[in-house]
C-alpha positions in Angstrom: 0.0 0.0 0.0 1.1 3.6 -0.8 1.2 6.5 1.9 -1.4 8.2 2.8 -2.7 11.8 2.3 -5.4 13.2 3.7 -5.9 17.4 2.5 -9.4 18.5 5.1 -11.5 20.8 3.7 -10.2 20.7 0.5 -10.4 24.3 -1.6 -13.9 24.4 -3.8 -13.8 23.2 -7.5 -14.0 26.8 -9.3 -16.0 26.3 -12.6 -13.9 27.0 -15.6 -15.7 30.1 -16.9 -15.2 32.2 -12.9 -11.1 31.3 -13.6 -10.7 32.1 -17.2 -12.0 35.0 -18.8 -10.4 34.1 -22.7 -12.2 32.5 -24.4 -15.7 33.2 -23.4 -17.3 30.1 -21.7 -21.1 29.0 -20.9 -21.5 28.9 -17.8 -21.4 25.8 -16.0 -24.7 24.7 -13.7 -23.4 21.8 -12.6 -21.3 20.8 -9.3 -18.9 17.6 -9.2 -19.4 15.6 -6.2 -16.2 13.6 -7.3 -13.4 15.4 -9.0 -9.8 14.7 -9.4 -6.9 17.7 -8.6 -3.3 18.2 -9.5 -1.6 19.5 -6.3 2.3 19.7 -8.4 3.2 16.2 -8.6 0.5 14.5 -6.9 -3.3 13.9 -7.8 -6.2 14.2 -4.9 -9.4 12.6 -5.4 -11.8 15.3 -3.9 -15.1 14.4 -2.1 -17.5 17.0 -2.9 -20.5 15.1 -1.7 -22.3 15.7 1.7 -21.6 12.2 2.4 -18.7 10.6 4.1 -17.4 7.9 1.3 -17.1 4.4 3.4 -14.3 3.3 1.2 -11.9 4.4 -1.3 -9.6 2.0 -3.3 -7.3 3.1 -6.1 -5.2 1.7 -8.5 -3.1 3.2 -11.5 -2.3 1.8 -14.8 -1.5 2.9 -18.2 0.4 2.6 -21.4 3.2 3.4 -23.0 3.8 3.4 -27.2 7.1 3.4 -29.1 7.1 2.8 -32.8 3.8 0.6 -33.6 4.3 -1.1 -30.6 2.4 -0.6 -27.4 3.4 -1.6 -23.9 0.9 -1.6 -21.0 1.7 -0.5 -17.4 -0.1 -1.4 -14.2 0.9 -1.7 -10.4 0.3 -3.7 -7.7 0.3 -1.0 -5.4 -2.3 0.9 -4.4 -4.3 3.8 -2.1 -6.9 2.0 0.7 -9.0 5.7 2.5 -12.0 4.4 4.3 -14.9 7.1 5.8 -13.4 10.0 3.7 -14.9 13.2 4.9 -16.9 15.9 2.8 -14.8 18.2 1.6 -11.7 15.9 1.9 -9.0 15.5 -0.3 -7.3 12.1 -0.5 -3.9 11.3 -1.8 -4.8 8.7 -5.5 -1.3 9.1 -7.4 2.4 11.0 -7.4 3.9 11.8 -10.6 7.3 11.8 -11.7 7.8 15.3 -13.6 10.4 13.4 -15.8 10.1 9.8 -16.4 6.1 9.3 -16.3 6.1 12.2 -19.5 6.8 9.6 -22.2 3.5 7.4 -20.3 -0.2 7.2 -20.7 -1.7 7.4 -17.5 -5.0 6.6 -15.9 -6.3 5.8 -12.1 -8.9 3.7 -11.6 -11.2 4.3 -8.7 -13.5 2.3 -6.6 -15.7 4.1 -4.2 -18.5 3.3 -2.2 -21.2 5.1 -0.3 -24.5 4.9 0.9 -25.6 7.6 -1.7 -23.5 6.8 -4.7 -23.2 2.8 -4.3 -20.6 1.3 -5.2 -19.1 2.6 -8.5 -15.7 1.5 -10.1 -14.3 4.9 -11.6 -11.8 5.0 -15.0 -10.1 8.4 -15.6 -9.0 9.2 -19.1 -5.2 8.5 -19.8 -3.3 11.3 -19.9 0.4 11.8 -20.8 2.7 12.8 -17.9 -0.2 11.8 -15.2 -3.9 12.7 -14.7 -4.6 16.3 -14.5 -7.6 17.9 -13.2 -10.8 16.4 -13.9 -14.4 16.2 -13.1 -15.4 12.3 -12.2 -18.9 12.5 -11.5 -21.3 15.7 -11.4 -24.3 16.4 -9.2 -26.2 15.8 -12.4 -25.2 11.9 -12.3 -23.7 12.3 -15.4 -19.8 11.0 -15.6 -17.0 13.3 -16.6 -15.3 14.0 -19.8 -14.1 11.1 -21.4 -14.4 9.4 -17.4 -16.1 6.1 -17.2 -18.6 5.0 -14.4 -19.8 1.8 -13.9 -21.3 0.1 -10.7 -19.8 -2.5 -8.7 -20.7 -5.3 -6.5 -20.5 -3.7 -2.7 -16.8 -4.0 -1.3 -15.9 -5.2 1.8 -17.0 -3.9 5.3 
C-alpha cells in the first residue's frame, strides 16, 4: 500500500468560466461531487458530496507506445481511505515530472457510499499523469471522457 494523504477541507472546484475569462465560456450549472486535482506532482481525489465515502480503493495503470508497438503499465500498489470526509482530499497518485512524461496514465477508482453505491471509476489517460478532472457531477452524469460503472458492494 502507498502512503497516505489526507488534504481537510479541500479548496472548492472553481468552474472554468469564474477562472478564465479568454475565451468566453457558458457557464457551467453543474457541481462535481467527485473530481480529481493536480496539487504539483500529486493527484487528490476530492469528495464534494455531503456524504462521508465508506471506502476508497485506487489503483493506477496505463500505457506506453514506441514505434507501432504498445506496452501496457499497471501496479500492484495501491491507495486503501476508508470514511473520507466531505470536503476531503485524499492522496490517489504521485507523478514523476520526468520519467512518467513519455507514459499514458490513468487511475482507476473504486468508491462506495450509501448515496453513490458502489461505483468502479476510470479516468482518461493522460500523458505525464492525470490532471484535473471532473469524475462525476451532481447531475449523475460522468465526466469527460471518465467512465462509471457500478460495482458489487466492497468489503466492510
Amino acid at each position: 500500500m502507498k502512503t497516505k494523504r489526507i488534504i481537510p477541507n479541500y479548496a472548492p472546484w472553481i468552474p472554468l468560466d469564474k477562472r478564465i475569462s479568454f475565451p468566453p465560456r457558458k457557464p457551467e450549472l453543474r457541481r462535481p461531487l467527485l473530481w480529481l486535482a493536480r496539487e504539483g506532482d500529486e493527484l487528490f481525489l476530492v469528495n464534494e458530496t455531503d456524504e462521508i465515502l465508506d471506502s476508497v480503493i485506487v489503483q493506477k495503470g496505463g500505457f506506453q507506445t514506441v514505434d507501432d508497438e504498445a506496452f501496457t503499465l499497471s501496479s500492484d500498489e495501491f491507495y486503501d481511505y476508508k470514511n473520507v470526509n466531505p470536503h476531503d482530499a485524499v492522496k490517489v497518485d504521485e507523478y514523476d515530472g520526468l520519467y512518467d512524461l513519455d507514459f499514458m496514465i490513468q487511475v482507476h477508482i473504486k468508491v462506495k457510499s450509501r448515496g453513490l453505491g458502489c461505483l468502479e471509476i476510470t479516468s482518461p489517460a493522460e500523458k505525464g499523469g492525470v490532471k484535473e478532472t471532473v469524475l462525476i457531477w451532481d447531475t449523475n452524469e460522468s465526466g469527460k471522457y471518465v467512465n462509471v460503472s457500478n460495482c458489487e458492494a466492497l468489503p466492510a
